[in-house]
C-alpha positions as a Markdown table, in Angstrom:
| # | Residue | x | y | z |
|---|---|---|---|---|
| 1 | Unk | 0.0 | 0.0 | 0.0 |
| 2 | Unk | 1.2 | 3.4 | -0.9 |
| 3 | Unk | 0.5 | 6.3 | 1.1 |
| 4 | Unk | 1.4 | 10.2 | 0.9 |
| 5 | Unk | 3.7 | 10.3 | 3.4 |
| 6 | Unk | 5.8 | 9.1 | 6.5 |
| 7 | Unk | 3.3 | 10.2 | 8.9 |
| 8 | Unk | 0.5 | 8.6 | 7.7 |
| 9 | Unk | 2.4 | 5.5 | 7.2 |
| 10 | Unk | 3.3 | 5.8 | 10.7 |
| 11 | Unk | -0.6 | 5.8 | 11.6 |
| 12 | Unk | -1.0 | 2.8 | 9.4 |
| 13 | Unk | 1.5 | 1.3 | 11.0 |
| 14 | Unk | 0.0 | 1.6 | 14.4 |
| 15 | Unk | -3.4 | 0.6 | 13.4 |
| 16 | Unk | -2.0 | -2.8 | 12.1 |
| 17 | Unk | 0.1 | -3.0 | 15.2 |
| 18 | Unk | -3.3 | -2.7 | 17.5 |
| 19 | Unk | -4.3 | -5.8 | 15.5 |
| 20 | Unk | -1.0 | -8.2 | 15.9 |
| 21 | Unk | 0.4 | -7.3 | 12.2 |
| 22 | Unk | 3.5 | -5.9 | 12.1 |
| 23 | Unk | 4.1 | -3.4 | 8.9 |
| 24 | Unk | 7.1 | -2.1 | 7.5 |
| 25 | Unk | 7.1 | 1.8 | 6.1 |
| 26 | Unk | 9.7 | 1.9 | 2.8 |
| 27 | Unk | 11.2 | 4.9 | 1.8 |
| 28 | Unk | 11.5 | 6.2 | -1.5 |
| 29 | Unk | 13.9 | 4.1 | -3.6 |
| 30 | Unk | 17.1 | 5.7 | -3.6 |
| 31 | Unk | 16.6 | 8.3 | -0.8 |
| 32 | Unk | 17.3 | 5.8 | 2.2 |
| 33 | Unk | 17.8 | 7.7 | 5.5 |
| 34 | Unk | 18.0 | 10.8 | 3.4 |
| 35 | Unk | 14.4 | 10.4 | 2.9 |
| 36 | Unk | 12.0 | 13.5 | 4.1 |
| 37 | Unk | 9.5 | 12.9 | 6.1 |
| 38 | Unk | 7.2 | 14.2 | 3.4 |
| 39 | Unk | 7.8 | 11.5 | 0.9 |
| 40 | Unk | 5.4 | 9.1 | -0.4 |
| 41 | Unk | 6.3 | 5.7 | 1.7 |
| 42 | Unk | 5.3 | 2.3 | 0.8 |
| 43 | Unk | 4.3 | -0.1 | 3.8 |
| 44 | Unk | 5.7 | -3.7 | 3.4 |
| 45 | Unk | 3.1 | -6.4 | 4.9 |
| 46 | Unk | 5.6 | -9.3 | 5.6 |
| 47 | Unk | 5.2 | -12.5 | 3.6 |
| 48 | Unk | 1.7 | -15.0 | 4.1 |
| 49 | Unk | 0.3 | -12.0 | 6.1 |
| 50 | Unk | -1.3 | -10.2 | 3.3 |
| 51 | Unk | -4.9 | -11.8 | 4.0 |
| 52 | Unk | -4.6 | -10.4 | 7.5 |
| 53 | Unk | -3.9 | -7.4 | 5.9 |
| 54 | Unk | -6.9 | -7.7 | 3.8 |
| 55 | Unk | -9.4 | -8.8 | 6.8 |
| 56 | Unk | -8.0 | -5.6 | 8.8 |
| 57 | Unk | -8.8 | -3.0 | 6.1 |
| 58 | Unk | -12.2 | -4.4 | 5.3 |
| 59 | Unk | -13.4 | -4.3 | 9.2 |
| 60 | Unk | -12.1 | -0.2 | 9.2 |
């Protein structure tokens, strides 16, 4: 999932935390650390989990 920025991933992140799935936010490609937090992120779901992912989204 792609969102607008770091601090919305952030929120995402937390939201899928509250439900026992654990989400990675990715920064632009080729900005690592360097990234701003006003880049567009992408959250990683990890492998197997994306149905979890799925079930979450649909209940918000």
């Amino acid at each position: 999932m792609t969102v607008p920025n770091a601090y919305i991933a952030e929120t995402w992140c937390e939201i899928f935390a509250a439900e026992g799935l654990r989400l990675t936010p990715i920064p632009p490609i080729g900005h690592g650390e360097d990234a701003s937090m006003w880049d567009e992120r992408v959250l990683h779901v990890p492998s197997g989990k994306a149905h979890v992912a799925r079930e979450i989204l649909r209940k918000i």
